[in-house]
N, C-alpha and C positions, 0 to 999 in steps of 0.2 A: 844092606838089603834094599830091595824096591819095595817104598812104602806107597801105598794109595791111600790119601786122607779126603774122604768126601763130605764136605764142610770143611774148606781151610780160611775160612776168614770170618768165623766165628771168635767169642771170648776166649775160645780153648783152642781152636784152629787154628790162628795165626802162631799163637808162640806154641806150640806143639810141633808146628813146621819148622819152625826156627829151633829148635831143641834137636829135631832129627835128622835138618841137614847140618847142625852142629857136629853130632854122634855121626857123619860125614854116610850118613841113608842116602839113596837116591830118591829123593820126595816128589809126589807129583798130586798136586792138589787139584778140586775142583770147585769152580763156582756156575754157577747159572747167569750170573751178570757180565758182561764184558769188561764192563768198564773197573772190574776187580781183580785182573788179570794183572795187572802192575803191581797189585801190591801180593800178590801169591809169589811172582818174579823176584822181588825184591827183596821177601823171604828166605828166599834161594832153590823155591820148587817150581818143579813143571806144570802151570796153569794148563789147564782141562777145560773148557768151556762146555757145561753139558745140563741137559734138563732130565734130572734124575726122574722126571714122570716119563720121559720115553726112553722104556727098558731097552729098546735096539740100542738107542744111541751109549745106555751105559754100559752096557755091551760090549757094541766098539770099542769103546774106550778104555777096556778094561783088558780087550783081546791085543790093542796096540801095547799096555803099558805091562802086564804080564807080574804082579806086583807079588813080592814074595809074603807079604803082611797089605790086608786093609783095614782101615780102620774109619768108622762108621762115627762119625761127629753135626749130623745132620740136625737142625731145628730151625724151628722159624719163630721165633720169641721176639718182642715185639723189643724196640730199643728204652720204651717209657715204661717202666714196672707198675702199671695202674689196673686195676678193676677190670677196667672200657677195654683197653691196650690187651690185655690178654685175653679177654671174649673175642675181640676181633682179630685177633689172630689165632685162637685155639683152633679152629676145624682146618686151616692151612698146618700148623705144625702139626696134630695129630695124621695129616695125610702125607707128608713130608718123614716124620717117624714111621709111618705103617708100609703106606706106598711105596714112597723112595728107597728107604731103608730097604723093601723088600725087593727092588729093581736092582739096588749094587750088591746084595748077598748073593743074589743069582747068580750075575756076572762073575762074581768070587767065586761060586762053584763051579762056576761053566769052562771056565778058564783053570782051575786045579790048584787055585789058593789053599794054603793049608790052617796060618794061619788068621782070624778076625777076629777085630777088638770095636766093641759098639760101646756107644754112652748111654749111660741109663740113669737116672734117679734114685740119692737115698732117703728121700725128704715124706715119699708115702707109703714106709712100710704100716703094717696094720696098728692100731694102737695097741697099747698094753704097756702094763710095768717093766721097769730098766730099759736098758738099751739093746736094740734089734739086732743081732746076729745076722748072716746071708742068710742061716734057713728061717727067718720072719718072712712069712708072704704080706707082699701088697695089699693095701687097703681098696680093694673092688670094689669092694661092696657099703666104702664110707657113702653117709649120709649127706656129704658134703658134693655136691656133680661133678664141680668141677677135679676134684680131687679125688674121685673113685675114676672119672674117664681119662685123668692122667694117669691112674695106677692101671685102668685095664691096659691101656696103650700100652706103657709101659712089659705089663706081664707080658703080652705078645710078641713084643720086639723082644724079651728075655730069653723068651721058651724058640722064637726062633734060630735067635743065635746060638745058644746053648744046647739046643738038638740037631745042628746040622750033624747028617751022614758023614759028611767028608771034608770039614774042616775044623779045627780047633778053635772053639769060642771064647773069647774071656767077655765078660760084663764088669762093664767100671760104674757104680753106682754112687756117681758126684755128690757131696754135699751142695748148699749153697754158696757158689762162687763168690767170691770180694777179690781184691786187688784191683791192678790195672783194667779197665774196659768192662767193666762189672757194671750190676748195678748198687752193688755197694761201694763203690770206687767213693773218694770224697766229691767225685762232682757227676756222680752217676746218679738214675732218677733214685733211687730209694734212699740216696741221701736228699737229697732234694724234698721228697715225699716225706723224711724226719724233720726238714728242719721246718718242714710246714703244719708239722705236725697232722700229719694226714694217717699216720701208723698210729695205733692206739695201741694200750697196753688192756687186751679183754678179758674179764672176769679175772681169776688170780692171776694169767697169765703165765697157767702151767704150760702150754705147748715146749718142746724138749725139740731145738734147731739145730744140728748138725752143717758147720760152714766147712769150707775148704780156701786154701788161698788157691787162683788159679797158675801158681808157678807151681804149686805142691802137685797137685792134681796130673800134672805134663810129667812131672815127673816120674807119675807115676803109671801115666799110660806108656811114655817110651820103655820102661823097664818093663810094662807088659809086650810091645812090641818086642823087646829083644829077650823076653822070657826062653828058656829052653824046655820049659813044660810040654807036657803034651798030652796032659787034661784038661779037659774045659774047666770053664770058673769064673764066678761071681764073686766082688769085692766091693765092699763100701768103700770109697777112695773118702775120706772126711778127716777132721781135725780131731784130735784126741779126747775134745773137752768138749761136747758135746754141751749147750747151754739153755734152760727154759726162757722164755720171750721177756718175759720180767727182769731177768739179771742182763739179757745182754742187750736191748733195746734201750736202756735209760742209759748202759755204759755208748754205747753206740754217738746217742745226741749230745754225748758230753762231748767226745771226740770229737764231733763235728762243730763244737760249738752250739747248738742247737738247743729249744727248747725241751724241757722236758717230756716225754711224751704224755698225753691226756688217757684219763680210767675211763674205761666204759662197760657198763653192766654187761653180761652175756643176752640177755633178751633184748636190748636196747643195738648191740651189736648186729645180732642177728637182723634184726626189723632195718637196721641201715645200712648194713653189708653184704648178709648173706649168709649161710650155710659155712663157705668155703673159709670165709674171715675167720668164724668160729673155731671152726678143724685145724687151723694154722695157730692161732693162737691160745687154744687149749687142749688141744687134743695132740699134735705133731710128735710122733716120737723121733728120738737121738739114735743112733745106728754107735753100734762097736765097729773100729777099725782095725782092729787087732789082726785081722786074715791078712789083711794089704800089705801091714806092718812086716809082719812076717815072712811073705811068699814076693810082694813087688819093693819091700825095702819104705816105704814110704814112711816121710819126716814130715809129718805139720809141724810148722811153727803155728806159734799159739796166736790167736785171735787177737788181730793188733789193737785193736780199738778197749780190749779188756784192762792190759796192763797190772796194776797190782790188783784188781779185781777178780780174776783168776782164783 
């Protein structure tokens, strides 16, 4: 098939491309930067050079390449997993997911795509006991800002894709990525940010984290690209073991060699973190992956850093 990946030199972008000119796709990626056009090439896909805020242009670009599947992998997440780092990038990625996102679904209609596969989030379904099903709605309305305006984003780019008229949606709703080029990686900021002990374990340290490896995750999109369905659908793409912050944070720093991570009361948190720190590490719920399992095949290997912890 002719795939269109808009974001290919993202964590999930690059080896997504390389997975589906594997599976011998005709892939044509895009970046906004020039100078990232060697390594989309090198991939084995057709570099696009385009700025997804001008809908003509992705338009054009969309009416040249005529793509039997696109798939929407767009964000602008900052490379340092800190605090600072994601406030100063939050209003660019939420216009990059809303905006952009909504410039190349266009072009996918305008042009007669049938089928599109968007990335989505399963890390802010709403709180509550056990683990979140697809029919758990988003946390809108958490207490936490940043964390209710990632979930509204979120619910809109959902209800978009998943209501078009005239194309087939699926929604892949990522755990938190580890592996290569992550920020879990061992030499990615959030290991970095453990071994400096900048992660704290707050209040019991019930929050419930849903990971994914980012090789599991591709696999699990290409198997949505070459899906033969033809109903739409939302899927938690995540690891099976779904873990509270307390059992997999101190396994974490072990792995990395790292200090233990440091206790910090809930109120003492909140006063030096935030809201959002809070919601992350006591509140976050784990998502069932059981739909993925079933309907796109998906195999998590288990969370390497756990080991007999598990």
């Amino acid at each position: 098939m002719r795939v269109f990946v808009a974001g290919a030199t993202g964590a999930i972008g690059r080896p997504l491309v390389r997975a589906l000119v594997a599976k011998r796709h005709k892939v044509f990626g895009t970046t906004r930067k020039r100078e990232s056009v060697g390594l989309i090439a090198a991939d084995g896909a057709k570099p696009i050079v385009v700025d997804v805020f001008d809908a003509d242009a992705v338009k054009s670009a969309m009416q040249e390449v005529r793509p039997d599947v696109v798939v929407e992998q767009l964000t602008a997440l900052p490379k340092e997993n800190t605090p600072s780092e994601r406030r100063a990038t939050a209003a660019m990625h939420r216009r990059v997911r809303l905006e952009g996102g909504a410039n190349v679904h266009k072009a996918a209609e305008s042009v007669g795509v049938e089928r599109y596969v968007a990335q989505s989030s399963a890390f802010w379904c709403r709180p509550g006991e056990g683990l979140a099903d697809e029919l758990v709605p988003l946390a809108i309305d958490a207490a936490a800002p940043a964390a209710a305006s990632g979930a509204q984003t979120l619910a809109a780019l959902e209800a978009r894709v998943l209501q078009s008229a005239s194309m087939r949606g699926t929604v892949l709703r990522y755990g938190f990525f580890y592996g290569p080029d992550t920020w879990y990686a061992r030499d990615g900021s959030s290991a970095d940010q453990v071994r400096r002990q900048e992660i704290p374990i707050i209040g019991e340290g019930t929050g419930v984290w849903s990971f994914v490896h980012v090789d599991d995750a591709v696999a699990a999109t290409v198997s949505a690209v070459e899906s033969a369905s033809t109903a739409s659908a939302l899927y938690n793409v995540t690891d099976d073991t779904p873990l509270p912050l307390k059992k997999w944070l101190p396994a974490y720093a072990r792995w990395l060699g790292a200090p233990a991570p440091v206790l910090i009361a809930v109120e003492d948190a909140r006063a030096r973190f935030g809201e959002d720190a809070v919601f992350y590490a006591t509140q976050l719920r784990g998502v069932s992956n059981r739909k993925a399992i079933a309907d796109l095949g998906l195999a998590a290997r288990p969370l390497e850093w756990m080991g007999e912890d598990l």
